[in-house]
ROSE-41396 format. One record per residue (C-alpha): x, y negated, z; residue in three letters. Coordinates in steps of 0.2 Angstrom, whole numbers, padded with zeros to 4 digits, always signed. Layout:
# residues N
XYZala/...
END
This chain:
# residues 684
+1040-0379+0111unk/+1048-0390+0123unk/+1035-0402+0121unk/+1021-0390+0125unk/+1031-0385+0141unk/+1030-0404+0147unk/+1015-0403+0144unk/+1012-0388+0156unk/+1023-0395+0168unk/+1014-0414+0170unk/+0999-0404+0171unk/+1004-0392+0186unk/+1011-0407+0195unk/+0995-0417+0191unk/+0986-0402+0200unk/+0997-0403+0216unk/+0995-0422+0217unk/+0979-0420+0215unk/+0977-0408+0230unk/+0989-0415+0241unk/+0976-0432+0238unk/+0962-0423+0243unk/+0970-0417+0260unk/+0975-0432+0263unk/+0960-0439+0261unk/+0951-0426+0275unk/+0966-0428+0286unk/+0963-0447+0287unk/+0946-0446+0290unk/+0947-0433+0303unk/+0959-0445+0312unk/+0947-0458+0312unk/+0933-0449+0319unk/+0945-0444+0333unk/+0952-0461+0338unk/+0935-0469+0336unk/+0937-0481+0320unk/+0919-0483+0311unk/+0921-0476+0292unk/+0911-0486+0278unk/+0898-0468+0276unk/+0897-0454+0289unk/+0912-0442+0287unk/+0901-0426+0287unk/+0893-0433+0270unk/+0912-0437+0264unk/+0913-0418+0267unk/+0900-0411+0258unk/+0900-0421+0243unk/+0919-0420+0238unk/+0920-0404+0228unk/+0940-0400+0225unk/+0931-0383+0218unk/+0926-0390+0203unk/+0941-0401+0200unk/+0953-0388+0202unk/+0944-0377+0187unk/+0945-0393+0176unk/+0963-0391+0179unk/+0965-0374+0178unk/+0952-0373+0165unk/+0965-0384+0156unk/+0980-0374+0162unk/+0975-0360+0153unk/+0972-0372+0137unk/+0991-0376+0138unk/+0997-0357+0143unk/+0991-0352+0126unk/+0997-0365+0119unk/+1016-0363+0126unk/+1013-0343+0120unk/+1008-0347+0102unk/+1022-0340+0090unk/+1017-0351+0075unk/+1015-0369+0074unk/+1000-0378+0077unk/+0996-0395+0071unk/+0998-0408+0086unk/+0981-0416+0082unk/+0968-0415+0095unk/+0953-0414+0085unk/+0944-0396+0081unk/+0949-0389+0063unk/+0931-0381+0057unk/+0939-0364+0056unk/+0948-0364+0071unk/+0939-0357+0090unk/+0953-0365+0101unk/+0958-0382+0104unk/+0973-0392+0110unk/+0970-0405+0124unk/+0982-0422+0127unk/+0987-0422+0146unk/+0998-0436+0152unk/+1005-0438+0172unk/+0994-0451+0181unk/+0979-0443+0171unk/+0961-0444+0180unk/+0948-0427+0181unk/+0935-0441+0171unk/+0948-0444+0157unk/+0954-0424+0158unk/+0935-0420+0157unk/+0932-0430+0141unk/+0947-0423+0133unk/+0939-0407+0136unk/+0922-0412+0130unk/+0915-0408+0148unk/+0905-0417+0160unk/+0909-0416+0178unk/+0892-0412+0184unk/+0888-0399+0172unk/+0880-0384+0180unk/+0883-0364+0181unk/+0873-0361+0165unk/+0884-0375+0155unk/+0900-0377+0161unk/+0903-0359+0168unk/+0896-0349+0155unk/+0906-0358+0144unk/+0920-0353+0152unk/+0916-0336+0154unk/+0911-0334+0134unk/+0897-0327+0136unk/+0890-0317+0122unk/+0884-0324+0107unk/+0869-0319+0098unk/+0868-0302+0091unk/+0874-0301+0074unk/+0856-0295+0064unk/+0867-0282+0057unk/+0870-0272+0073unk/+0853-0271+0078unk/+0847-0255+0080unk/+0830-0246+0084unk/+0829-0246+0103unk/+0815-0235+0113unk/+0800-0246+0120unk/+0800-0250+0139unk/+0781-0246+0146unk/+0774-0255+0159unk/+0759-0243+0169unk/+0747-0256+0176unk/+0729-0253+0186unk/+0721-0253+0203unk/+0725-0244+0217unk/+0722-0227+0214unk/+0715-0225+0196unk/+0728-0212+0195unk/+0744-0223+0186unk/+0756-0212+0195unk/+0748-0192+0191unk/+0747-0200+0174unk/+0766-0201+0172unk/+0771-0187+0184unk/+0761-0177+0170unk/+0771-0184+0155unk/+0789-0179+0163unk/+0782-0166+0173unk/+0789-0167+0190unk/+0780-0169+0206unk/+0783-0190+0212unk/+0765-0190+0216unk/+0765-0178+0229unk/+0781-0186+0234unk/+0773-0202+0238unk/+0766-0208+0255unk/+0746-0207+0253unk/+0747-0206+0234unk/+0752-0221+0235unk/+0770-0229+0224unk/+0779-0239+0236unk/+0791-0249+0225unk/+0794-0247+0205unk/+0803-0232+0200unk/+0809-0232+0181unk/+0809-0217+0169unk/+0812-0210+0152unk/+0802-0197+0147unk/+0806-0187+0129unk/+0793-0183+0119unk/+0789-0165+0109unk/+0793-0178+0094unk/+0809-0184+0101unk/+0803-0200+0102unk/+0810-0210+0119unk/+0798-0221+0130unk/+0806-0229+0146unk/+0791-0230+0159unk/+0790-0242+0174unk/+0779-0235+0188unk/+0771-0253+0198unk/+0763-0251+0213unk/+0745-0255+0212unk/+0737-0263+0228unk/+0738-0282+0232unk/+0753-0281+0244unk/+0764-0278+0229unk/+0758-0291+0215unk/+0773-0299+0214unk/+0781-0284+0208unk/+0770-0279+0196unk/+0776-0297+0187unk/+0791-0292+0188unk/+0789-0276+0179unk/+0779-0286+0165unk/+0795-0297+0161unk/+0805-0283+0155unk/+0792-0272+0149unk/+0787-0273+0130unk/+0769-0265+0133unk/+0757-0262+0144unk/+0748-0248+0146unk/+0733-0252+0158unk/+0725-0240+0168unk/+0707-0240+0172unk/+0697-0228+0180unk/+0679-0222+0171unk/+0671-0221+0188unk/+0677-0235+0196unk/+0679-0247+0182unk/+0687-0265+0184unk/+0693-0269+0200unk/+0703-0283+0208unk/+0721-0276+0203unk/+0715-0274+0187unk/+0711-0291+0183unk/+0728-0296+0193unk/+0739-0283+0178unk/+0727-0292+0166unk/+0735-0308+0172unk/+0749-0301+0170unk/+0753-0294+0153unk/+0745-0312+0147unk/+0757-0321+0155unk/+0774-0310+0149unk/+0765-0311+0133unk/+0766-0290+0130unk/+0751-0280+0122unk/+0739-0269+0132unk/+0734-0253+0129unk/+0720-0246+0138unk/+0720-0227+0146unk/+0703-0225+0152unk/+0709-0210+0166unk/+0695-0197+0176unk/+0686-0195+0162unk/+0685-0176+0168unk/+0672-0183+0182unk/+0655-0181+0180unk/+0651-0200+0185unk/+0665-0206+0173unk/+0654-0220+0159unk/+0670-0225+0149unk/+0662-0238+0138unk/+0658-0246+0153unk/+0674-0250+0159unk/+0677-0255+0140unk/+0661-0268+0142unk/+0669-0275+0159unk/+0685-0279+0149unk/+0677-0288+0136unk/+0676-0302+0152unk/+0695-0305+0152unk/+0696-0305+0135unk/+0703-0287+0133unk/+0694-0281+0116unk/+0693-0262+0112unk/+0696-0257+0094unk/+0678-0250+0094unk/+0673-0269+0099unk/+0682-0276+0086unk/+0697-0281+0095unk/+0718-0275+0092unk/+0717-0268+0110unk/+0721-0246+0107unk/+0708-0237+0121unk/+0713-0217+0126unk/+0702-0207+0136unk/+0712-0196+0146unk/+0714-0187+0161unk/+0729-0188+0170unk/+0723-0174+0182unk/+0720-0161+0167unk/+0732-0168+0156unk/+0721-0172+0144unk/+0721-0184+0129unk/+0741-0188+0135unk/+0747-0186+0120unk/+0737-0196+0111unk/+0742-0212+0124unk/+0759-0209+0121unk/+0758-0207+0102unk/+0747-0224+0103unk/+0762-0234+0112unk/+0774-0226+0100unk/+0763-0233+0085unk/+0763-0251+0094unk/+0782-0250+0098unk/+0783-0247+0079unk/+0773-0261+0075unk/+0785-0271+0086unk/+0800-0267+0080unk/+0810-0265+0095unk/+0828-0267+0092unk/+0845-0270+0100unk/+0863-0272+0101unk/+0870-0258+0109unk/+0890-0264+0104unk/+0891-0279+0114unk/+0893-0285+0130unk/+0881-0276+0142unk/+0865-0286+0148unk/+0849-0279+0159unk/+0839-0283+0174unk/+0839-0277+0189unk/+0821-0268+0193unk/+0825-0262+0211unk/+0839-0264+0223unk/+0842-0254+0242unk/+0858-0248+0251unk/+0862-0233+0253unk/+0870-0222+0264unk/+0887-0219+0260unk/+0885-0224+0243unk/+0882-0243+0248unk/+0873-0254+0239unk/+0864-0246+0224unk/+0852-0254+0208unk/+0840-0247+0197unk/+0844-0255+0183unk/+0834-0256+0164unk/+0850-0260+0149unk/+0843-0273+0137unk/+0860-0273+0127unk/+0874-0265+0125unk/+0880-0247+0131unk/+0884-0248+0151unk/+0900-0235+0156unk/+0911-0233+0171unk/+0924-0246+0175unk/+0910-0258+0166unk/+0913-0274+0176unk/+0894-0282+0180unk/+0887-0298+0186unk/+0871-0301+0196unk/+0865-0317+0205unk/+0879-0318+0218unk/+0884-0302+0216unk/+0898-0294+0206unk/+0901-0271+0203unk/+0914-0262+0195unk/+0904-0247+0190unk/+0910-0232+0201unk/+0895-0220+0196unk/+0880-0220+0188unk/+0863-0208+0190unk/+0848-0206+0179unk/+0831-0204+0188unk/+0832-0187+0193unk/+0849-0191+0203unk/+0861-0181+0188unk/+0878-0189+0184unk/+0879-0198+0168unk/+0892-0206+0159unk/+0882-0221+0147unk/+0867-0229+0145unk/+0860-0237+0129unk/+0849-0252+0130unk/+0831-0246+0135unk/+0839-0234+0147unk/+0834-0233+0166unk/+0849-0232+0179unk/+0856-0228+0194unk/+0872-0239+0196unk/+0884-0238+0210unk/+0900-0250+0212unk/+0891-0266+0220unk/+0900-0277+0233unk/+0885-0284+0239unk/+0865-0282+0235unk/+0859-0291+0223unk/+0840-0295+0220unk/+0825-0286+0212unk/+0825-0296+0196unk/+0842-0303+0195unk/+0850-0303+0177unk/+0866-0292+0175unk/+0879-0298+0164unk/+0894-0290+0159unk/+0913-0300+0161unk/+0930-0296+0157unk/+0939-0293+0175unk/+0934-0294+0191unk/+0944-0311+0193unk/+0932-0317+0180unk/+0919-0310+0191unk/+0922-0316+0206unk/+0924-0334+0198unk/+0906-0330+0194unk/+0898-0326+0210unk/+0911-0339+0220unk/+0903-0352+0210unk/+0886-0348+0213unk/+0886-0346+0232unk/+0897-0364+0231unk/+0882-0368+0221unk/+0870-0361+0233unk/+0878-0368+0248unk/+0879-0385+0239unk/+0860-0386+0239unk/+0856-0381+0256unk/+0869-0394+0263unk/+0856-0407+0250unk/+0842-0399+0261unk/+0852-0401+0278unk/+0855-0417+0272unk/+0836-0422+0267unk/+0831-0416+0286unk/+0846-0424+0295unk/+0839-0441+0285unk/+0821-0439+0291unk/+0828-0435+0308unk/+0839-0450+0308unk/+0822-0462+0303unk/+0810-0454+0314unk/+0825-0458+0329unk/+0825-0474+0322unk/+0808-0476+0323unk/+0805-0471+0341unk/+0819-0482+0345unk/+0811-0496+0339unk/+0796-0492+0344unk/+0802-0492+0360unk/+0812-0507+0360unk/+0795-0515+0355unk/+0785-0507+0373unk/+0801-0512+0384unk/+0808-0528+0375unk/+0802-0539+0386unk/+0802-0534+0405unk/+0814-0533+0415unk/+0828-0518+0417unk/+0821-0514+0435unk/+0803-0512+0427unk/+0809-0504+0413unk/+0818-0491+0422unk/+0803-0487+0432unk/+0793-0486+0421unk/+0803-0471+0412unk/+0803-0465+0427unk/+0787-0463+0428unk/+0784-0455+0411unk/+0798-0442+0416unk/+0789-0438+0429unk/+0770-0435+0419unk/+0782-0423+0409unk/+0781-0406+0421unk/+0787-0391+0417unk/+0777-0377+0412unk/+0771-0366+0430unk/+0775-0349+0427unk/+0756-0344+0422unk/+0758-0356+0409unk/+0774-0350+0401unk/+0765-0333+0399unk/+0752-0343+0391unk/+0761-0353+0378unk/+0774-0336+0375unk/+0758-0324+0373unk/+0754-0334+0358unk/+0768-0331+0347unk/+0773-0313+0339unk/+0791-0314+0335unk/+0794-0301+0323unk/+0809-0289+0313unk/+0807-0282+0296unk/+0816-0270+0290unk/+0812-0262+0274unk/+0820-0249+0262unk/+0821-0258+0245unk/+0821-0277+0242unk/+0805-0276+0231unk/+0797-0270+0248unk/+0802-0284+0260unk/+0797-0296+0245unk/+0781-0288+0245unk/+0777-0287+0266unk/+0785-0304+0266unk/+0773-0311+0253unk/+0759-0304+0265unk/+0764-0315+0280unk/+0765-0330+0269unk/+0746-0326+0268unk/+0747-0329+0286unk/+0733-0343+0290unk/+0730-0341+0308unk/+0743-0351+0318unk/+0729-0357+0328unk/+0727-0341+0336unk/+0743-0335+0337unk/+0758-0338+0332unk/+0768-0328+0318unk/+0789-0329+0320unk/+0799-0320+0307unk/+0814-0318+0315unk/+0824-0308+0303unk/+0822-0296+0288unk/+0834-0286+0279unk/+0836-0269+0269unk/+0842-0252+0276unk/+0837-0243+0294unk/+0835-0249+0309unk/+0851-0255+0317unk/+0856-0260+0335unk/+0860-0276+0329unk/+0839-0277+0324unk/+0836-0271+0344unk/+0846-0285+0350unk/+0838-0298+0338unk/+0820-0292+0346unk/+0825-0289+0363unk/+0834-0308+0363unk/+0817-0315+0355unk/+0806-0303+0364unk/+0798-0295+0345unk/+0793-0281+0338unk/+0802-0271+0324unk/+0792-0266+0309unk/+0801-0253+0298unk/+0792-0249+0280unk/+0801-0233+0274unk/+0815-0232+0284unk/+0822-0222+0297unk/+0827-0225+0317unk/+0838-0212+0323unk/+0839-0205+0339unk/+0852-0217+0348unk/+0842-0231+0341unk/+0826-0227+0349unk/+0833-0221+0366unk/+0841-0240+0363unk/+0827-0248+0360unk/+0817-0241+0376unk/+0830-0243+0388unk/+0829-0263+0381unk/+0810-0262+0379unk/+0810-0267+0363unk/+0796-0260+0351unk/+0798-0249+0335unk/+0785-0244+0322unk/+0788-0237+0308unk/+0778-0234+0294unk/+0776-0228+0277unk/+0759-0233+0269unk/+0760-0251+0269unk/+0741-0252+0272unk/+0745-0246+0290unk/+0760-0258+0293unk/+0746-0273+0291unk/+0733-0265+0299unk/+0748-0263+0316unk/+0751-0281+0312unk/+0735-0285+0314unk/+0730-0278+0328unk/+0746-0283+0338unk/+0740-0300+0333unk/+0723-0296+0339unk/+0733-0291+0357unk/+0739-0306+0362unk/+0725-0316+0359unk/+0713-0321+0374unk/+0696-0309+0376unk/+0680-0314+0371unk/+0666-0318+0382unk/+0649-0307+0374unk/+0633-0306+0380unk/+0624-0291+0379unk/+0603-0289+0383unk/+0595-0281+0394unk/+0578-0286+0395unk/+0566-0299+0388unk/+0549-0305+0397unk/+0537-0319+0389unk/+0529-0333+0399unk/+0511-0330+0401unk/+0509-0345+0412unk/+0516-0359+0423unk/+0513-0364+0440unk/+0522-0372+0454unk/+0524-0366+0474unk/+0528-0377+0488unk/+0543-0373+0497unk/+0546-0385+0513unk/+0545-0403+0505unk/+0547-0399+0488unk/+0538-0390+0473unk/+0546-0377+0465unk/+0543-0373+0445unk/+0536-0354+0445unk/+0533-0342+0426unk/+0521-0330+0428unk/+0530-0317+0415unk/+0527-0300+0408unk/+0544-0288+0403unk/+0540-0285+0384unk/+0558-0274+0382unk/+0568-0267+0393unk/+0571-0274+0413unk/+0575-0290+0423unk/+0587-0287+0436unk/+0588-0301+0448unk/+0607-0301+0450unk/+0610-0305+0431unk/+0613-0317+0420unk/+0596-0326+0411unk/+0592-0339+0399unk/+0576-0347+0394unk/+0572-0348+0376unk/+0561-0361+0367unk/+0556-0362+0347unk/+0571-0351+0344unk/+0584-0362+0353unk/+0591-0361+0371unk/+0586-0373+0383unk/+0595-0366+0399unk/+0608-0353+0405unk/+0608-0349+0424unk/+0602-0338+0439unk/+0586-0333+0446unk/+0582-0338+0464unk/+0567-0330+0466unk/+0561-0315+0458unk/+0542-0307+0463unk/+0530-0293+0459unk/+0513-0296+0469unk/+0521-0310+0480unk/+0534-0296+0485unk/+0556-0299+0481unk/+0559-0288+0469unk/+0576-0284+0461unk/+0571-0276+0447unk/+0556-0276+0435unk/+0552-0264+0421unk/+0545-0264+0404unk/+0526-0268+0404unk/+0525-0276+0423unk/+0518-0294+0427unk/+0531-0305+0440unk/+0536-0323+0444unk/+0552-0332+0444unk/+0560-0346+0447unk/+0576-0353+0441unk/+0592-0360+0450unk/+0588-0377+0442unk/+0573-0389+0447unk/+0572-0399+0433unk/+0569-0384+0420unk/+0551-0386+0412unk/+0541-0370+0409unk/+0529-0367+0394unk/+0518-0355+0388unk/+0527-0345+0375unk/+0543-0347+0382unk/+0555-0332+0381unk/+0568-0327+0396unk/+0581-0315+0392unk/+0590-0306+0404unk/+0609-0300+0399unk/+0627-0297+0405unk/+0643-0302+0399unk/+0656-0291+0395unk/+0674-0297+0390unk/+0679-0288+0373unk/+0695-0289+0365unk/+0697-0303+0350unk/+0702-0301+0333unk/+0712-0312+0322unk/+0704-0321+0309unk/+0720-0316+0298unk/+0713-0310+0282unk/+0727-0303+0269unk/+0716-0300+0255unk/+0715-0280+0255unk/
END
């Protein structure tokens, strides 16, 4: 025992040597910087690159080696190897001992990763023991197009109302259920949204879905979305089954739709194919059963089963704050039984389980593996499609999330790196580039000439400043889950008209309008768009006394269509012409007016009038030959202003060297300034 104590005692004082180096270290550099002596690399790279982090969990990775070792009651042999029935292992520390040597006692690389070194560390679970397994309910995926009637389909099967609940009939973000059947059988339902601004959550319920139930509808058949869910459920690798919906309409031609799938390689039964197709009606109800007994059979076929023992995993399908309770997931429980005081991990995010909540909002005390919930406990939010883990403490837990923002931090100060580098060449660069237009004159001539390009450099008149400043659209987002910000933000990367005007994202984020959002969009001059979320009284009386703009919307169709057309505001009007009248040359002659000739059509007005004071262009073989003014415009050698439809005249143009022929056509117009649209198409 004494031995094992020394042991613990080198290694504790290896641990405070090793730090007291490390601030020594950073102290001396930092002296250099201040008293000017050059270091052999910059110090900010020294900086980033020294990680005491990971050397300290080596050590106290090690610590805790020799705590249980000092503990143990019974003897243990002093051999360092690993006896092949034993889990635990002793480690040989020694004072003067290096983190290389330390880690190669251990068996452990420096450099290893979160999901090596960490998980290790953390012991995670192993596999499930085939034993344990049990008979789990299948998690059902509804896929389809926009309006085919996927969200009346499930409010039918658990009989609520979510459908008139929706903005424009239309799902907003995924919302999970478990509906019971008169069998007693379970299926777990994901609701997807179905229009293209939300395709990248539509992927995300086909990862942790084990079937697919497209829905098509007989009188629309295959559409865009359709193909997209397609795509899909190929990709996760999950059967399809096919629920043909309005089949009560008069128009509805089911085994067309089935013929249109037979192109993306979606084969119906009565084709020969595996794939199960239900005509229903979501509307009426009818034929529902018969789609859920159909993905009951496939689940059967499947053989879904978990552990619902061990330690909980799942994934989180949908992620927003809310008020008073905080941060809030819906969450789908792949394995294990989740209870309160259940202590998770997700991304960078850790939760003690304070309350959970099935879909209808009740109270409940477990969830088994297949199960939709409601949990509420998270310190921060985590992402849409984050894995949850479950750990043994919240120290353990915090290690966890610590580690992955150090992770996290540690590659963006690579990419700070990466752009400080490029900065430094192109600097480099210019200075040699320089060096090479100035090298050889002499400093006066030099110093003029810089002058001189200072002086070509003006700044912007105030006209122009509007200019330059009405071409860019800073903007806000704020949105009320995290699957809808990914979904409006996956619009604007769509963005392809720069050109036109510029589109600034500014700041996005989850929950309602704040005041801190009114002061990001006052400061940058932007708009706030808000996609189901709320501004309160205080906010908007804010918000116009610093005449920042709000819009609110709930359709996200109507949130792009604002976008578009406050876009389409700040770009510059179009010039367009409209036509008033058209005349046809009938013949050509010249007049003498002083000492010159002057060109002369004789025309007749075939459509509408020629007013003297407009605009006119001659027209040749289809093509435009000349844009101007008349000088001279005559009906039986009298000015005229105007002439009608059906009368003879002569005119001559404001431009001598213009050649009149027989045929010709002269158009008469205006031009009216119309206001421009962007060329920003997002794919609706």
């Amino acid at each position: 025992m004494n031995q094992k104590l020394l042991l613990l005692e080198n290694l504790l004082r290896f641990r405070t040597v090793c730090r007291q180096l490390h601030s020594l270290r950073q102290r001396r550099m930092l002296a250099q910087c201040r008293h000017g002596f050059p270091l052999a690399y910059p110090m900010w790279a020294a900086l980033l690159y020294s990680r005491p982090w990971q050397t300290d969990m080596l050590i106290d990775a090690a610590l805790y080696q020799c705590r249980l070792l000092v503990t143990k009651k019974e003897k243990r042999p002093s051999t360092s190897h690993l006896s092949p029935t034993k889990s635990k292992r002793e480690v040989e520390v020694w004072i003067g001992m290096t983190v290389k040597e330390l880690a190669r006692a251990m068996a452990k690389d420096i450099g290893e990763s979160d999901n090596d070194w960490l998980r290790h560390l953390l012991a995670k679970a192993k596999d499930p023991d085939p034993a344990l397994l049990t008979p789990r309910s299948p998690v059902v995926t509804i896929m389809g197009h926009v309006d085919h009637g996927k969200t009346t389909l499930l409010d039918k099967l658990r009989k609520t109302q979510v459908a008139a609940m929706e903005a424009g009939g239309i799902t907003q973000h995924i919302g999970a259920f478990l509906v019971s059947l008169p069998s007693g059988e379970k299926i777990t339902f994901l609701d997807t949204p179905g229009h293209a601004a939300f395709s990248a959550m539509r992927a995300r319920g086909a990862q942790v879905t084990d079937i697919v139930v497209l829905v098509v509808a007989a009188d629309d058949g295959v559409m865009k979305q359709t193909v997209e869910s397609i795509q899909h459920a190929k990709d996760a690798k999950v059967p399809i089954v096919l629920a043909i919906n309005k089949c009560d309409k008069a128009d509805a031609d089911p085994e067309r739709v089935k013929k249109e799938l037979l192109a993306y390689d979606v084969v119906c039964e009565d084709y020969g194919g595996e794939v199960q197709a239900v005509h229903v009606s979501a509307l009426t109800g009818d034929n529902l059963m018969a789609l859920a007994e159909a993905t009951i059979a496939l689940a059967e076929m499947l053989e879904l089963k978990a552990d619902a023992t061990g330690p909980v995993e799942g994934t989180v399908i949908e992620s927003f704050t809310d008020k008073g309770r905080g941060p809030v997931t819906t969450a789908i429980i792949q394995r294990g039984t989740l209870r309160k005081g259940s202590i998770l991990v997700a991304g960078k995010s850790w939760a003690k389980v304070r309350l959970m909540f099935d879909e209808n909002g009740k109270t409940i005390n477990e969830a088994c593996p297949s199960m939709p919930v409601g949990i509420i406990g998270w310190r921060d939010l985590p992402s849409a499609g984050d894995e949850i883990l479950e750990v043994e403490s919240e120290s353990r837990a915090r290690d966890v999330t610590d580690w992955r923002k150090f992770e996290q931090e540690q590659e963006k100060n690579k990419d700070n790196l990466k752009i400080i580098e490029e900065k430094r060449k192109e600097h480099q660069e210019e200075h040699r580039r320089a060096r090479e237009k100035y090298g050889t004159l002499h400093w006066k001539e030099r110093s003029y000439m810089k002058y001189l390009e200072r002086k070509e450099q003006k700044p912007l008149k105030p006209k122009e400043k509007v200019e330059r400043d009405s071409n860019v659209l800073p903007i806000i987002i704020k949105g009320d889950v995290d699957g809808s910000i990914e979904a409006i933000l996956n619009i604007m990367d769509t963005y392809d008209a720069s050109h036109e005007c510029e589109l600034e994202l500014v700041h996005f984020g989850v929950g309602d309008i704040s005041e801190n959002d009114i002061n990001f969009a006052k400061t940058f001059d932007g708009i706030i768009y808000g996609f189901n979320v709320d501004a309160s009284n205080v906010i908007q009386q804010s918000a116009a006394k610093k005449g920042v703009k709000i819009k609110l919307h709930k359709i996200i169709y109507h949130l792009v269509e604002d976008l578009q057309e406050e876009l389409s505001s700040r770009l510059p009007h179009l010039v367009e012409e409209y036509p008033i009248g058209e005349a046809s040359i009938l013949a050509t002659f010249s007049v003498t007016e002083g000492k010159k000739k002057v060109p002369v059509a004789g025309c007749r007005v075939q459509k509408g009038q020629l007013e003297k004071q407009k605009k006119f262009k001659l027209i040749r073989n289809g093509h435009v030959i000349w844009k101007g003014s008349l000088i001279s415009l005559k009906h039986h050698k009298d000015d005229v202003s105007v002439i009608k439809t059906g009368m003879d005249c002569g005119l001559s143009l404001d431009e001598e060297n213009v050649e009149f022929k027989v045929g010709d056509e002269v158009i008469c117009y205006e031009e009216k300034e119309v206001p421009a649209k962007t060329s920003w198409d997002p794919g609706f």
